[in-house]
N, C-alpha and C positions, 0 to 999 in steps of 0.2 A: 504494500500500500504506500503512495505517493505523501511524506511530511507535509504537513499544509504548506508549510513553509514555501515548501517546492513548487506548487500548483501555478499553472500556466496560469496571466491574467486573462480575461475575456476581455473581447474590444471595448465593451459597457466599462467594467470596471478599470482600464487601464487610461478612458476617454476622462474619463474620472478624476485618477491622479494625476495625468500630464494637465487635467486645465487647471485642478486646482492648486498645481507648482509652478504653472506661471500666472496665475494671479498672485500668490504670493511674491512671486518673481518681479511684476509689475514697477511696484513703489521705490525697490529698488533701484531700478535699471531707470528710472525718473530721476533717482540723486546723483546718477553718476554723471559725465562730462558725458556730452551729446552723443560723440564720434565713439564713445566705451557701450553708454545704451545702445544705442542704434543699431550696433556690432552684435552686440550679445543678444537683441532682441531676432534680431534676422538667423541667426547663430540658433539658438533655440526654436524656430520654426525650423528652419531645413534641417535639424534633427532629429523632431520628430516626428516628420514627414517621410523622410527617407529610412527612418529606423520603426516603420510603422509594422511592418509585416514580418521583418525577421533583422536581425541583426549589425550591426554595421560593421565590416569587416576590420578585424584587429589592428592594423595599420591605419587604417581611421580614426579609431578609438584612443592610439595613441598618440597623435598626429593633434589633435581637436584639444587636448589639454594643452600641448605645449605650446601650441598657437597660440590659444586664448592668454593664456600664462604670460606670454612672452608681452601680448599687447599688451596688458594691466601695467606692465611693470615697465615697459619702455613709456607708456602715458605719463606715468609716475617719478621718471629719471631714475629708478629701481631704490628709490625712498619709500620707506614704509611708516604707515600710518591709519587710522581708524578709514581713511574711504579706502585705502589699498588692500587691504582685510580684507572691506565689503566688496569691491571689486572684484577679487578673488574669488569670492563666496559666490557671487552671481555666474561668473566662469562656469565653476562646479557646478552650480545648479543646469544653466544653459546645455550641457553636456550629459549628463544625469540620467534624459530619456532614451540615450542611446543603449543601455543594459537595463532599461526597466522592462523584464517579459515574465517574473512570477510577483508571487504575493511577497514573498521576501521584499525584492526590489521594489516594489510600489509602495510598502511600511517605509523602506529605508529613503525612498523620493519625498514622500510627503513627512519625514522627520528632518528631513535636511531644510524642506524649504519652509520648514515653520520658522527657520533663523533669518529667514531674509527678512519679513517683518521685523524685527526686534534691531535686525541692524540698519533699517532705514530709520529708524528714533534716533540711530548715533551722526546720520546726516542732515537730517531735518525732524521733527516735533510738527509740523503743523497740522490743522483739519483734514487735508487732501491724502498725505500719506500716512495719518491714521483711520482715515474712514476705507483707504484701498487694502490696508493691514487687516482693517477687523474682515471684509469682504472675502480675502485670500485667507485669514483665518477658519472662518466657518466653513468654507470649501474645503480647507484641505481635515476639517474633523470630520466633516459630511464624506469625502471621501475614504479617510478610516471607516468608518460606517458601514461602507461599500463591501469592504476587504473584509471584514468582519461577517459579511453574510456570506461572500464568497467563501472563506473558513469554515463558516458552519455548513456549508449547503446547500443552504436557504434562498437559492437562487431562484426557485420558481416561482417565488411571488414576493421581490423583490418590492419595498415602499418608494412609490413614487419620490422622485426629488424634492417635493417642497414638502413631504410628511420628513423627510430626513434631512433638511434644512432647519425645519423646523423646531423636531429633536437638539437640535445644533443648539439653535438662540433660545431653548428653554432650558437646557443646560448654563449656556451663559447668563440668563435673567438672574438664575442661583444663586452663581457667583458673585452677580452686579451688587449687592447690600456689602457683602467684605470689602472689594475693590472702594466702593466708596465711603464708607468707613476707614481706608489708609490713606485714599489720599486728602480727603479733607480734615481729620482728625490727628493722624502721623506728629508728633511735632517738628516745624521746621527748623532746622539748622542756618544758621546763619555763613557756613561755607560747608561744601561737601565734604562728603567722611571719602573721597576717592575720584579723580579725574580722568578724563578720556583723553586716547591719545590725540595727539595734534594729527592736521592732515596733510599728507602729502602733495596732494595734487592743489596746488595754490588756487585760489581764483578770485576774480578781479576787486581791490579795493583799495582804501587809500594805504602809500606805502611810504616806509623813512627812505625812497632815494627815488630821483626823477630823472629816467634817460632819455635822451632820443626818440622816437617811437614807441616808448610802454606804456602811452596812457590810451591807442588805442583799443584796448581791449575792453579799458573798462569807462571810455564813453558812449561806449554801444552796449554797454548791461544795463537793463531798464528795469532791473532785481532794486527791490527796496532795500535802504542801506537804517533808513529811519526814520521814526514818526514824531512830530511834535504835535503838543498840547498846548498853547497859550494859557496864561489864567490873565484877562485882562487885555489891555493894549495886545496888538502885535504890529511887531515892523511892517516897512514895506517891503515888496519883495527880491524889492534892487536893493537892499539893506539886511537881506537876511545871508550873511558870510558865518560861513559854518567852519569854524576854525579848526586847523586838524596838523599836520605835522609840519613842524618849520625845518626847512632847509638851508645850511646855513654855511656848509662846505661843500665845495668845487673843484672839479680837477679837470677843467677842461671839456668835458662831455656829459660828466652825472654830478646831479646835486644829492648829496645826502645828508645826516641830520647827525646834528651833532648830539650823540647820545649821554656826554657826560653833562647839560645840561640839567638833565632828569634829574640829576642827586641835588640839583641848588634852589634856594629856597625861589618862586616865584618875582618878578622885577615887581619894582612900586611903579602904581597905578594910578591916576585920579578921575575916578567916574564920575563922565556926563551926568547930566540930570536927570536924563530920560534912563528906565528902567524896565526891564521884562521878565516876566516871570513863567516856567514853562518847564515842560516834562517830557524826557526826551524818553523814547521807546527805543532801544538797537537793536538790530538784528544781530546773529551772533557773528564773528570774523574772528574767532580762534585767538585774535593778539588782544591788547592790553590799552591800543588807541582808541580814544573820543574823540568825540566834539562836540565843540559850545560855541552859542553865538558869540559873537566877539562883543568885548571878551568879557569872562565868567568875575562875578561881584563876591561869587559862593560856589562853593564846593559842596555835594556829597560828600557820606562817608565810602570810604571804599577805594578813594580818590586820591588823587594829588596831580598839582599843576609846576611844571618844571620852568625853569626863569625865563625862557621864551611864551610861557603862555599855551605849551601844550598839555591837552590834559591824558593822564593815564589812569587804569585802571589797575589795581591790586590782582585783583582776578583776572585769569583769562575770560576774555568773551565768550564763551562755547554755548550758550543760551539766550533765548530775548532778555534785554536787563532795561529795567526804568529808574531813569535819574532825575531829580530834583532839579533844577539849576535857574542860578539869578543873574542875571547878565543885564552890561550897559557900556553903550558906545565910549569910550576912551577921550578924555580931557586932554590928560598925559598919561603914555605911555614911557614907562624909563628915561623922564627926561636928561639922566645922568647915567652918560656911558659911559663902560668901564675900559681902561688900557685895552686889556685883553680881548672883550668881546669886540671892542672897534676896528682892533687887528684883522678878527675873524672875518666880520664883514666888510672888510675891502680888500680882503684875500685874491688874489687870481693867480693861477699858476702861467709858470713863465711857458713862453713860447705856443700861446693857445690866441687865437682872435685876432692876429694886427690890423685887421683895418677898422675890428669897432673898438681895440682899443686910442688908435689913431682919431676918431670919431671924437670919442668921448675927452681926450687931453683937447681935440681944438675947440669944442663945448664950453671948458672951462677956461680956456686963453679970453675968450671972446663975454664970455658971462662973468670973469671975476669969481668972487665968493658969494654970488647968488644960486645958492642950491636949487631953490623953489625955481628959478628960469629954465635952468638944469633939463629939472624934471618935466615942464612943463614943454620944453626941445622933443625929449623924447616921446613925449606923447602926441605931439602936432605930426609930429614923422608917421607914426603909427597911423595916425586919423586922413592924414593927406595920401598915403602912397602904399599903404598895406592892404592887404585881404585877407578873410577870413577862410578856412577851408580844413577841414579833415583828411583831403586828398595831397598831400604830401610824400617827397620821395625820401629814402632815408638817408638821415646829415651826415656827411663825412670829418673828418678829423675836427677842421673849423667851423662846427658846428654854427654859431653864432654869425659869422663872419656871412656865409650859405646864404642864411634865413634874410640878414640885415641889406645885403646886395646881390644879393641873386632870386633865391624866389621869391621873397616878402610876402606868400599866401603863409598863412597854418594856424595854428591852435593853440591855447592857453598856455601849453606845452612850451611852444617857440615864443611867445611875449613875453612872457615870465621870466624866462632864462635870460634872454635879448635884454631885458629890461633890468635886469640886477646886474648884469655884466658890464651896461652903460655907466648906468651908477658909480660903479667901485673902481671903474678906468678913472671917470669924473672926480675920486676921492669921496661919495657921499656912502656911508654904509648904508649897505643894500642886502636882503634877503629872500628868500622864496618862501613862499605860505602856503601849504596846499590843503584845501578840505573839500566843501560842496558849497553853494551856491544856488537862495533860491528855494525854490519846494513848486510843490502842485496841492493847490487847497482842494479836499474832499469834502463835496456841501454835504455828503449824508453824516459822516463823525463831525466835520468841523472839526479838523486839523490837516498838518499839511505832513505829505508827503516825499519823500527827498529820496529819490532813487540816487543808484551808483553813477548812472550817466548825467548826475548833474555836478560831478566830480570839476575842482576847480584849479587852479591855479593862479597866484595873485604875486603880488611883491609889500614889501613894508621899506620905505625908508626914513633912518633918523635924520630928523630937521632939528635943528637948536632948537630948544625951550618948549618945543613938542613932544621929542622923544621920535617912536615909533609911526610913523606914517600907514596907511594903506593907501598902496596903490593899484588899483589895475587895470593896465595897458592895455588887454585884449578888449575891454570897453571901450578905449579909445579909436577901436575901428570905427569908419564911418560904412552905416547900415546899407548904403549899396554898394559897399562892398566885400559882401558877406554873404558866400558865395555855395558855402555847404554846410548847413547846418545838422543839428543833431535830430529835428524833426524829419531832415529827409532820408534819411539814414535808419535809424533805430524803428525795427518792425512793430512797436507799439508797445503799449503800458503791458509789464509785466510777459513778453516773450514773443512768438510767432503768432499768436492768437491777435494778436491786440490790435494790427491790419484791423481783422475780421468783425470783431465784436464793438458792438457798441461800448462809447463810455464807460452809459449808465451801469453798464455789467460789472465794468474792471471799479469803478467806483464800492457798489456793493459789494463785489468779491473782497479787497484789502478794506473795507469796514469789517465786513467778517473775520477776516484772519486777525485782524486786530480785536477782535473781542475775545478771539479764542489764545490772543496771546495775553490778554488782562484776565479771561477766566480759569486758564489752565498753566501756560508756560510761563505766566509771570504768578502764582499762587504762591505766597511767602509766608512769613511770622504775622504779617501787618494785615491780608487778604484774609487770614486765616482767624483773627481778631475781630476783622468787621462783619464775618460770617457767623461766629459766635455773640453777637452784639445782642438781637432781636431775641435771644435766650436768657440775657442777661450773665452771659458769663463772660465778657468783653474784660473782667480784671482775673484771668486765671493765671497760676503760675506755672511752672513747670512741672511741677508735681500733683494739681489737680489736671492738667491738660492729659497727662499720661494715663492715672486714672479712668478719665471720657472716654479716652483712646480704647484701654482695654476693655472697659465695659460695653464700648460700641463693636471691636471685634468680637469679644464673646455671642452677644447677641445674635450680632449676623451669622456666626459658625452655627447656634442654638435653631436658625430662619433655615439653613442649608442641610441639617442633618433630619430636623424634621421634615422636607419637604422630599429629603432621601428617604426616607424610611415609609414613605406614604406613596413613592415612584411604583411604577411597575417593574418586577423582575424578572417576568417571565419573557426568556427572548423568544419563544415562538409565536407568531400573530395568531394561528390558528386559539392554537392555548390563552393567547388575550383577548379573542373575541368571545371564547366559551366564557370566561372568566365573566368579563362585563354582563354577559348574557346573565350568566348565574346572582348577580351584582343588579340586576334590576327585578327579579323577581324574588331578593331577600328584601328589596325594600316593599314588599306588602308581602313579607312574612314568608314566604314561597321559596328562600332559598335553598341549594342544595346541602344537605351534610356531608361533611369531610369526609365519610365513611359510606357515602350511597352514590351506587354506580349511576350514570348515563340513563339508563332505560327505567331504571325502580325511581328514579326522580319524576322523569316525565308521567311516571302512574301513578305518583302521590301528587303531581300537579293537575290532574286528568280531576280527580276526585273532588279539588276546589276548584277548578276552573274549566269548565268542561268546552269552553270557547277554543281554547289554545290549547287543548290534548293535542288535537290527532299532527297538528304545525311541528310543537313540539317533540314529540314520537318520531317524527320525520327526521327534523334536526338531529336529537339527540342518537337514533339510526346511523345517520351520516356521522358525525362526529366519532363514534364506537367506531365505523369501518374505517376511517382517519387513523383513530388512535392505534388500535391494534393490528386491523387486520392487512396494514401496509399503505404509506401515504398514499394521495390522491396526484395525480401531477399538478403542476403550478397552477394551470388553467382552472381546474374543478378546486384545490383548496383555495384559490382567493374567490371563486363564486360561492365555499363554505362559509368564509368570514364576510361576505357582504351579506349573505343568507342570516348570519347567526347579529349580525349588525340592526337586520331592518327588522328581525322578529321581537315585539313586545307583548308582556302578559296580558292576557283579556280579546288577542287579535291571532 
């Protein structure tokens, strides 16, 4: 006799585990980089298209992993990290169908791909890839289900699919009172007891160093980077500069950030009068970078601001975080420069630029010690004889020199750099500023939006008795001629959809995701407080919290074992429909004793109820040759259980 184990799948049940391994496959192959999905999703179809009827021959089999394998990890630059795992994970999975032909192998498919769910939480958390999670979930226990009747036999009168979907989410409803009980009751920690790895495969946001051509990538992601909440006034939106890493040293082609800034206390400041008050929502970016409007009056905790004015965060970002922040336009900014940093900022290394340094010395022969005329040169340049454009070729050694006399089209990218380099030839210190710029207001939340591609680049220079300046150049273009913008470009709000869809859609969609990041991904000590408010337990402490806690598990285990204990156990249907049968004629008295057969019931039913003898005599008949005298085929026992279904006492 054949191990179950061993037992060939039938098309039905093997149609079964392959859909319900790539739905759980789904959410995944979503988090990964386009050209990884895309691969593994087409990858996974001709697998199990070609491996449907028998085998894929052994050279294939081995051929198909190392492939896969090899992609992940060349994506990756063969650095390893939490998406290169999942990567990984999806490979395997993609491959999988090609050796699923018993029951073994369809247990071992659908246990493998219940990990794809759980590691797309360690790429994204949101509503989308956990409503495709729980979907690929309930398929792949509904397919156990499957395999399980296959095991038993039970094959000729298999439960429709949504009777055994069904089974699925009543199962889960069980669960649903524990699960919420931990996670609304749980006590929150104020930092994790344990971190996830970083990821390998970078992707687009603001960064400590600015080359040549790398901010293409991330002017064209139209991925939210962050939300704001006003309480009160709010700027306007040529005045919303979202301040983010300052660049402050140069070597000719990259600006990068001088990091030991970070350890020094914040410059003195003297805040405008005007003031804003507001709550920022981040998406996560795995590093330690903010932003604030310029510039910040107050800090969170969690926080600290480095004497340039940028702010960091304690934690890595690896989740949605919301911060507090008070911010107001700058009086003075560091009106007193120090030796050191002024060195910094009129830094240029040798033998990079001579014709804009040659520029910028006859700038200052001709202007004296008028800095402000200075700046005011190089901005009339920009506005008289530049243009604006994305399509740019890439700058060679003199970078700057290119931009300044030869193309004069480009991007925030090319003013920026062009425009601090003018500077510091001129002797004014000058630096690079780069964060976002701007937002897109949402009339349904009423607050604004700030995608990656509103990614900026600006300059600051020190003026005597002002300090710190903003300046930016790439405004100084004049609007005809501006020539390729980010609207014409970027396929719409939030991805390839956004061509397609109205607004109104993408509008409701990120109010949504933004509720589900205030109801669920941002749920803290302080969420957790104002939930318990309307109970009146809004002052608990650690130790009645924990108490709740246990007494709220208890309970629900108490909800889950009684509603076990009251389930049905009997796996055969036949056996569950007699059951019920027997279960409606004890409720008027009528039921069977444990100890009386099939036939001597129906004759002591016969005696009170002479309507439904001879129906019953029938059934109970059929059920006896069922039971012992050798099953019925599939066909005649599901017409015994509709039979033993529609039969009621009295009829």
């Amino acid at each position: 006799m054949m191990p179950a184990r061993g037992l060939p799948l039938d098309p039905r049940s093997r149609a079964w585990a392959l859909l319900a391994a790539a739905t759980c496959l789904l959410p995944l192959l979503l988090q990964l980089p386009p050209e990884l999905g895309i691969g593994m999703a087409v990858a996974t179809a001709l697998v199990a298209v070609a491996s449907w009827r028998r085998p894929l021959p052994l050279a294939m089999r081995l051929l198909l992993p190392l492939v896969l394998v090899a992609a992940v990890l060349s994506r990756s630059h063969f650095a390893f990290g939490r998406d290169t795992a999942c990567a990984l994970l999806a490979a395997m999975l993609a491959i999988k169908p090609a050796e699923t032909f018993t029951l073994r192998d369809g247990r071992s498919l659908l246990g493998f791909a219940l990990f794809a769910p759980f590691a797309t939480f360690l790429l994204d958390q949101g509503p989308v890839s956990l409503a495709l999670g729980l979907v690929g979930s309930v398929l792949a226990l509904a397919a156990l289900g499957r395999l399980a009747e296959l095991e038993s036999g039970d094959t000729g009168h298999p439960l429709p699919p949504w009777r055994r979907m069904a089974a699925v989410l009543k199962l889960m409803a069980i669960g649903l009172p524990l699960a919420l009980a931990v996670f609304w009751l749980f006590p929150r920690l104020a930092t994790p007891l344990w971190g996830t790895p970083q990821r390998a495969m970078a992707r687009p946001g603001l960064s400590d160093h600015m080359a040549p051509g790398q901010w293409i990538d991330l002017l064209t992601d139209d991925t939210t980077a962050l939300r704001v909440q006003f309480s009160g006034a709010t700027p306007p939106t040529s005045q919303m500069y979202w301040r983010g890493p300052v660049l402050s040293n140069f070597d000719g082609r990259t600006w990068t950030q001088a990091r030991w800034l970070q350890g020094i206390p914040a410059a003195p400041v003297r805040p405008g009068p005007t003031r804003w008050d507001y709550t920022l929502e981040v998406e996560p970016t795995d590093g330690r970078q903010l932003v604030a409007l310029e510039l910040p009056t107050s800090i969170p905790d969690g926080t600290q601001l480095s004497l340039d004015y940028g702010l960091y965060a304690r934690q890595p970002l690896t989740t949605v975080t919301h911060w507090r922040m008070h911010s107001a336009p700058p009086a003075a900014f560091e009106p007193q420069l120090r030796r050191t940093l002024r060195a910094m900022a009129l830094a240029l290394p040798a033998g990079y630029n001579p014709r804009t340094l040659a520029l910028a010395r006859q700038w200052r022969s001709q202007d004296g010690n008028n800095d402000a005329a200075i700046v005011q040169r190089a901005l009339r340049l920009f506005h008289d004889s530049f243009g604006y454009t994305l399509a740019t070729p890439l700058a060679g050694r003199n970078s700057v020199d290119e931009f300044l006399f030869e193309q004069k089209e480009g991007f925030c990218e090319h003013f920026s750099s062009a425009f601090v380099v003018l500077m510091r030839a001129a002797g004014i210190p000058a630096r690079v500023v780069t964060g976002y710029v701007g937002g897109y207001r949402n009339p349904i939340g009423q607050y604004w939006q700030v995608r990656r591609s509103d990614a900026h680049a600006w300059a600051e220079v020190w003026m005597a008795g002002r300090g710190w300046v903003r300046v930016d150049p790439t405004a100084a273009v004049a609007p005809e001629r501006i020539y390729d913008t980010l609207a014409d470009r970027a396929p719409g709000a939030e991805g390839l959809l956004g061509a397609w869809l109205p607004t109104p859609v993408f509008n409701a969609s990120d109010w949504l995701r933004r509720g589900w990041n205030d109801f669920a991904l941002g749920f803290d000590a302080i969420h957790q407080r104002q939930l318990l408010q309307p109970l009146g337990l809004d002052e608990l402490d650690s130790g009645r919290l924990v108490a709740l806690f246990c007494t709220a598990v208890a309970l629900a285990l108490f909800w889950m074992a009684w509603l076990t204990a009251r389930a049905e156990h009997e796996p055969d249907p036949v056996l569950r429909a007699w059951h019920r049968l027997d279960a409606r004629y004890a409720r008027i008295g009528l039921g069977r004793e444990s100890h009386e057969p099939a036939a001597d019931w129906a004759e002591r039913v016969s005696l009170a109820d002479a309507t439904a003898a001879g129906q019953l005599r029938q059934l109970s008949w059929r059920f006896n040759s069922w039971r012992y005298a050798g099953r019925e085929p599939g066909r005649e026992a599901s017409a015994l259980i509709k039979a033993l279904d529609r039969h009621r006492p009295g009829r």
